[in-house]
Residue frames as qw, qx, qy, qz and C-alpha x, y, z in Angstrom:
[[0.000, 0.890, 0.456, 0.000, 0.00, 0.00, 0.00],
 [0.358, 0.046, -0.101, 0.927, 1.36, 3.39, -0.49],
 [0.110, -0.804, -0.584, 0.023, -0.18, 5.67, 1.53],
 [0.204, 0.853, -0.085, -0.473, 1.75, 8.80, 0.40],
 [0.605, 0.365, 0.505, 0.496, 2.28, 9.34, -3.08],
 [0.237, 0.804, 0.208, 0.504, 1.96, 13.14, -3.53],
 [0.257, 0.330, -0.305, 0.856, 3.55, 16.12, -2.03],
 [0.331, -0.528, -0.160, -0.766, 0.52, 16.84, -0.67],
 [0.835, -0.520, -0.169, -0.065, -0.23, 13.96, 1.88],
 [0.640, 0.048, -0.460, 0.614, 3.37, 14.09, 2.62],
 [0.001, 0.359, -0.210, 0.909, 2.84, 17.94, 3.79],
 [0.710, -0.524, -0.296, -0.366, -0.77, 16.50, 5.54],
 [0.834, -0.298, -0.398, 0.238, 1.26, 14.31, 7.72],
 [0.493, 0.208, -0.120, 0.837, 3.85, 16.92, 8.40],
 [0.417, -0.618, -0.001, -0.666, 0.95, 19.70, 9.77],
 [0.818, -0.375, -0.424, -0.106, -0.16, 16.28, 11.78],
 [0.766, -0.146, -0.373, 0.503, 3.08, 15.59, 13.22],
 [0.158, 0.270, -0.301, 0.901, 3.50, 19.67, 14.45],
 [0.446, -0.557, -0.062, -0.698, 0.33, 19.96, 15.79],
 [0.886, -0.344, -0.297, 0.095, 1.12, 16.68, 17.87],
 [0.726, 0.212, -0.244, 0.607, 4.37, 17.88, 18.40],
 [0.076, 0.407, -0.226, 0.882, 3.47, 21.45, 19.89],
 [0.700, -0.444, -0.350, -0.436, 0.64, 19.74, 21.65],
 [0.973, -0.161, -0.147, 0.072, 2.78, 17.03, 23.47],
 [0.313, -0.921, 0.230, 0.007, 5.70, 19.01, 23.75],
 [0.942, 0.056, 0.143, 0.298, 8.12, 15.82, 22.33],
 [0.105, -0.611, 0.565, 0.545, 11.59, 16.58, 21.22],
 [0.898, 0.349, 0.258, -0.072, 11.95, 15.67, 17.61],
 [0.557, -0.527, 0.525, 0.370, 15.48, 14.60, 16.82],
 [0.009, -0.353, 0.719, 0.599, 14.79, 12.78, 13.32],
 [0.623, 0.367, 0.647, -0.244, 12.28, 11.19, 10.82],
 [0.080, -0.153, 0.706, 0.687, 11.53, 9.97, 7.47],
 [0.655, 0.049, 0.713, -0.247, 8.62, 9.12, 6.03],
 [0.254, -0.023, 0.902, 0.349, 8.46, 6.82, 2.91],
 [0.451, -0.033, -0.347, -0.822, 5.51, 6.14, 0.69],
 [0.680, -0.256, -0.670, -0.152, 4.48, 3.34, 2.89],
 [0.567, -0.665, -0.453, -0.176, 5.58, 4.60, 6.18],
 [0.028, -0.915, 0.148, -0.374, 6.93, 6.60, 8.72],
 [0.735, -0.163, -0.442, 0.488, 10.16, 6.42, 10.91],
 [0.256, -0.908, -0.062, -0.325, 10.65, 8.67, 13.91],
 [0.422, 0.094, -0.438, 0.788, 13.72, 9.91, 16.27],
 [0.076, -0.668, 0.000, -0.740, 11.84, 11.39, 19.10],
 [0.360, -0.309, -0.687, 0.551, 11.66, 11.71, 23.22],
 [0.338, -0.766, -0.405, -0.367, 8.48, 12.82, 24.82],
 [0.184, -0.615, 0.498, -0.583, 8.40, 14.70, 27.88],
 [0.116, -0.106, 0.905, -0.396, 8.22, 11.83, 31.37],
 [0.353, 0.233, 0.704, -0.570, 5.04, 12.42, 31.99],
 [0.722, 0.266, -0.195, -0.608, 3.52, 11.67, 28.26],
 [0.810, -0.025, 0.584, -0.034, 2.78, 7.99, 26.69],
 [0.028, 0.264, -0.753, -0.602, 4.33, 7.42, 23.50],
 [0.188, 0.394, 0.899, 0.042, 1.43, 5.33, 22.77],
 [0.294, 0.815, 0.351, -0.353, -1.35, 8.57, 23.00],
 [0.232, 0.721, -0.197, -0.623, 0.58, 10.89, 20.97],
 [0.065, 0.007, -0.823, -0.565, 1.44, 8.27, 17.81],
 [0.159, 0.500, 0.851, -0.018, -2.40, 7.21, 18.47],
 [0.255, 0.830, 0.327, -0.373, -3.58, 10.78, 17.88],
 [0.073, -0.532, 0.549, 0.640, -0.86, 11.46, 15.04],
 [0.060, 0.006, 0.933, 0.355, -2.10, 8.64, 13.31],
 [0.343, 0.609, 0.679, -0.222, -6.02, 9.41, 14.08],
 [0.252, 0.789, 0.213, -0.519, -5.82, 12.78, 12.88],
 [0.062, -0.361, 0.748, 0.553, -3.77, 12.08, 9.95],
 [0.057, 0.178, 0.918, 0.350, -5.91, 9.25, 8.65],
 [0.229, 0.650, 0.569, -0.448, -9.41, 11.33, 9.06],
 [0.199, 0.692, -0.145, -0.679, -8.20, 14.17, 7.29],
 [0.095, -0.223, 0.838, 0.489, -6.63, 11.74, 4.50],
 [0.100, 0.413, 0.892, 0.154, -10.05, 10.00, 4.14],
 [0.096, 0.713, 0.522, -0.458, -12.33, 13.08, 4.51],
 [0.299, 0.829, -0.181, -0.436, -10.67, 15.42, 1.99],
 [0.095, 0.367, -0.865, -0.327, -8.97, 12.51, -0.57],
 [0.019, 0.154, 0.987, 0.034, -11.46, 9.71, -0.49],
 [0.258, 0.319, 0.564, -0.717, -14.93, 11.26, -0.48],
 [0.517, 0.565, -0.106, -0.634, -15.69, 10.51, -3.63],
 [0.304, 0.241, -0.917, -0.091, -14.59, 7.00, -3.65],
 [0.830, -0.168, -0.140, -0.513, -17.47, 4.63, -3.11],
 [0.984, -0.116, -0.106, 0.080, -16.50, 1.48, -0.59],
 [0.276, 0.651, -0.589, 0.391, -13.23, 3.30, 0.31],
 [0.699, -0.455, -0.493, 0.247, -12.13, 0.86, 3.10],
 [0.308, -0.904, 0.168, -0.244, -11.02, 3.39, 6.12],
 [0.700, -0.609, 0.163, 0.336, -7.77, 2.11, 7.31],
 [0.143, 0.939, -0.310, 0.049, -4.53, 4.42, 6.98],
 [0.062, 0.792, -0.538, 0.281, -2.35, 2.73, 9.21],
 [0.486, 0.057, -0.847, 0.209, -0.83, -0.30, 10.45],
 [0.471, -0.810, -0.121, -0.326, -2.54, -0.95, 14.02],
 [0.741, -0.518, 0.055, 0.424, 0.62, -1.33, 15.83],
 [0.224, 0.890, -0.354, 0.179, 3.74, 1.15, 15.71],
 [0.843, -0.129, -0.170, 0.494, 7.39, -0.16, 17.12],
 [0.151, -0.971, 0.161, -0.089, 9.31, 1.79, 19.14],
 [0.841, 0.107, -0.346, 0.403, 12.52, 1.33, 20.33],
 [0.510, -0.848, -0.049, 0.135, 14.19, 2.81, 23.50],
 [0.660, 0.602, -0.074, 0.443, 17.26, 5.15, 22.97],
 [0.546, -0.818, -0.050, 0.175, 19.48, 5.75, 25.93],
 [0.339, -0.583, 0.278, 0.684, 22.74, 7.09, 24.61],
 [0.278, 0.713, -0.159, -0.624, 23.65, 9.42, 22.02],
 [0.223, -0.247, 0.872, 0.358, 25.32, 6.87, 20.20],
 [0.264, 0.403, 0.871, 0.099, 22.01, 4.70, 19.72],
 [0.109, 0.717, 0.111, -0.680, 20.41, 8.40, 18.53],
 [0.222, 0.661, -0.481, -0.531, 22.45, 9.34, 15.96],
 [0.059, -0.011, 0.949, 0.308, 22.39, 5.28, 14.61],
 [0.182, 0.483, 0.609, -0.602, 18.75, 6.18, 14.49],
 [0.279, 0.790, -0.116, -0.533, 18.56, 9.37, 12.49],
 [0.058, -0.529, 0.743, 0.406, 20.94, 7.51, 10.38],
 [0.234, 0.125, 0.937, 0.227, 18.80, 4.77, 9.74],
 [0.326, 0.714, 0.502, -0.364, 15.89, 7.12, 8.76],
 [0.186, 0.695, -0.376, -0.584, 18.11, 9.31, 6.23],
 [0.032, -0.471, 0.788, 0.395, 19.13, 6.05, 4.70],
 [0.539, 0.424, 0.653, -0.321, 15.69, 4.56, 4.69],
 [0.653, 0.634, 0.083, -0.406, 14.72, 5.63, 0.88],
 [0.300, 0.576, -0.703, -0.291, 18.32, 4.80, -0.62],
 [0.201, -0.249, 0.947, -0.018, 18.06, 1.40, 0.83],
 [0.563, 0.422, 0.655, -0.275, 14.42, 1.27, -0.72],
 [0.242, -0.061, 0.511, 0.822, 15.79, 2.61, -3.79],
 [0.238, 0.881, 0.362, -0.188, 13.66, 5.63, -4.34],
 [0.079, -0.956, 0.245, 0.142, 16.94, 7.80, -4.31],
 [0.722, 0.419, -0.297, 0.464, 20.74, 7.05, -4.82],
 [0.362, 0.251, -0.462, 0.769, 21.52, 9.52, -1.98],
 [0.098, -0.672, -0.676, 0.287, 19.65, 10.43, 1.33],
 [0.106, -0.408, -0.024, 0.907, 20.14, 14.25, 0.42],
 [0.142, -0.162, -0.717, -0.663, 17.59, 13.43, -2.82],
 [0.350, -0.582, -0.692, -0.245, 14.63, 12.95, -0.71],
 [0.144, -0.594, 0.097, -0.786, 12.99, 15.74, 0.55],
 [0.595, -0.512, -0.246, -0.569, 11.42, 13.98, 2.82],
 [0.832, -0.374, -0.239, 0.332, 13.51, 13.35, 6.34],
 [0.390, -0.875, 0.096, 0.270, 15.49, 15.23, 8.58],
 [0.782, -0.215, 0.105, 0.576, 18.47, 14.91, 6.74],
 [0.221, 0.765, 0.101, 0.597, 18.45, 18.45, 4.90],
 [0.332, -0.932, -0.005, -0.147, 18.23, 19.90, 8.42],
 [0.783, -0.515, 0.185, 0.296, 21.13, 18.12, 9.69],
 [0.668, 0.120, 0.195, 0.708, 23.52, 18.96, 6.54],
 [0.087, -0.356, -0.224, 0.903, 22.57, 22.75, 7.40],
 [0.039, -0.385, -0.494, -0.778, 19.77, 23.61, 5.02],
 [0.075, 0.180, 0.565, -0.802, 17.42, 25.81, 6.47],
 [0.701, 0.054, -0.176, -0.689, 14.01, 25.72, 3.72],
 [0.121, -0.156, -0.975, 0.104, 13.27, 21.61, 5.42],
 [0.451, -0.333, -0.664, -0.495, 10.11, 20.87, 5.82],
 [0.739, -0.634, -0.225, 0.029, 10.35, 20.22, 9.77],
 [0.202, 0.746, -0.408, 0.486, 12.95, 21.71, 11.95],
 [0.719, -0.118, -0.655, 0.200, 14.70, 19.46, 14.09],
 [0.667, -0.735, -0.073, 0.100, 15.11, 19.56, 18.21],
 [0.051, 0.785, -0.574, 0.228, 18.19, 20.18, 19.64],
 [0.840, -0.206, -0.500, 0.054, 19.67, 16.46, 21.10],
 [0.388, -0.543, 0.508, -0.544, 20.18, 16.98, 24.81],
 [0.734, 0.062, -0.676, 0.019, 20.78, 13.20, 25.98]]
């Protein structure tokens, strides 16, 4: 399934992920996301659940997606997203930055690109110093 394919849902998800993001307060460190799906480098504040905020990232994402893209498709089934995310727990900088890394390198190894610096879509513009990215990254404070 590819559930972005245009600039447009890419930029949907992207609103999604600031409005969660300024909601929830999260640090966001690094992320890609693909035409099938989405990798993430962030650390919430203590007192949030990873669980709520992907669960409302992912509601409000997949409403809008169906409400303004699909309303004119008859029998559109309604599911966006896998129901399970994977996390993984990142306690030193090290295991960070091998993170971020595996998100930048996420499209070459799906050969969309040739280089991670081709796809607009992941932190890695921010990190090689461009400043027109799409998302602007956290500061890492380990």
């Amino acid at each position: 399934m590819r559930n972005f394919y245009e600039a447009e849902i890419f930029e949907l998800f992207i609103n999604h992920l600031e409005y969660v993001r300024k909601k929830y307060q999260f640090k966001l460190f690094g992320y890609v996301i693909m035409t099938n799906h989405v990798h993430l480098v962030l650390h919430p504040k203590s007192d949030t659940k990873l669980g709520l905020l992907i669960r409302e990232l992912k509601s409000k994402m997949a409403r809008e997606y169906f409400s303004e893209y699909c309303k004119n498709i008859p029998d559109v089934k309604h599911v966006y997203w896998q129901k399970r995310c994977y996390d993984h727990n990142c306690r030193t900088l090290e295991t960070v930055l091998e993170k971020i890394n595996y998100c930048h390198n996420n499209p070459v190894r799906a050969g969309l690109v040739g280089d991670p610096g081709d796809w607009k879509w992941s932190s890695y513009g921010w990190y090689q110093g461009d400043i027109d990215v799409p998302i602007i990254m956290d500061k890492i404070e380990i």
